[in-house]
C-alpha positions as CSV (number, residue, x, y, z in Angstrom):
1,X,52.6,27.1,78.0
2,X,51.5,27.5,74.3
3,X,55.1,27.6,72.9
4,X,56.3,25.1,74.8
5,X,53.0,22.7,73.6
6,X,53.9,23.8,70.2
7,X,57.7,23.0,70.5
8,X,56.3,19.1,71.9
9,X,53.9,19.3,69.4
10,X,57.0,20.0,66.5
11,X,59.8,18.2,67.7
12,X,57.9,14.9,68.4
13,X,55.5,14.9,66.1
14,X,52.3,14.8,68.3
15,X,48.9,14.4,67.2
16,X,46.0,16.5,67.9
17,X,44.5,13.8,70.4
18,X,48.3,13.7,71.5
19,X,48.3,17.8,72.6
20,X,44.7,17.1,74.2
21,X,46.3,14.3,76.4
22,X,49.1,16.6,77.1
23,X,47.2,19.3,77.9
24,X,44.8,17.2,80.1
25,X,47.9,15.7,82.6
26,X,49.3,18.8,82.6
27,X,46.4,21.0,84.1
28,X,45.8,18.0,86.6
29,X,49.2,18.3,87.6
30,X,49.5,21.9,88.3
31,X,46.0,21.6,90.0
32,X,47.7,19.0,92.7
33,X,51.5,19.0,91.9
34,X,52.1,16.7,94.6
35,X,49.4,13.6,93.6
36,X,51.0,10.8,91.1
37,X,49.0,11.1,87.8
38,X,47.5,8.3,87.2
39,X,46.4,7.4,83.3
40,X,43.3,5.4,82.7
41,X,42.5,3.2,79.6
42,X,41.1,6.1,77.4
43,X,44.1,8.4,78.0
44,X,46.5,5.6,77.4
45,X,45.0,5.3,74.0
46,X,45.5,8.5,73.7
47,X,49.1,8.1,73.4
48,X,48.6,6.5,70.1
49,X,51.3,3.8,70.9
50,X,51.2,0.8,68.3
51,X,53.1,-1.7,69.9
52,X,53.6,-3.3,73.5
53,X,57.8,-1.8,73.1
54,X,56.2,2.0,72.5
55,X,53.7,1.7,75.1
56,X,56.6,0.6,77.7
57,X,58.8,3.5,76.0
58,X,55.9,5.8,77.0
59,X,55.8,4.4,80.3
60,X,59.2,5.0,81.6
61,X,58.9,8.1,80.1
62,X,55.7,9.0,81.9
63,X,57.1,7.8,85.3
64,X,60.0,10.3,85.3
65,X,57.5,12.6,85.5
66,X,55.6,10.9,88.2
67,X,52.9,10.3,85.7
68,X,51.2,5.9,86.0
69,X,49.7,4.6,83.4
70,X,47.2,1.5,84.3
């Protein structure tokens, strides 16, 4: 799990807060790998997205992975 969070972490440029979010959603998903993820206000500033078109880029993203932000 550590290379593959340092790989993230490398090719997108991810923040410290950014790997704690990561790391966060990811326990909670292997803990119940069927439950949606659901992202509250907090985590969703966590994604560090400046702009309404980022934040909907994140989105998408986040949904492929069954991952709902608020």
């Amino acid at each position: 799990m550590e290379n593959a969070i340092n790989e993230w972490e490398e090719e997108y440029e991810m923040s410290e807060i950014q790997i704690v979010l990561l790391k966060s959603i990811f326990k909670r998903k292997i803990e119940n790998p069927t439950k949606d993820i659901v992202l509250n206000e907090k985590e969703i500033k966590m994604i560090g997205s400046e702009d309404e078109e980022g934040l909907s880029e994140s989105r998408i993203s986040f949904e492929e992975l069954l991952f709902y932000l608020l």
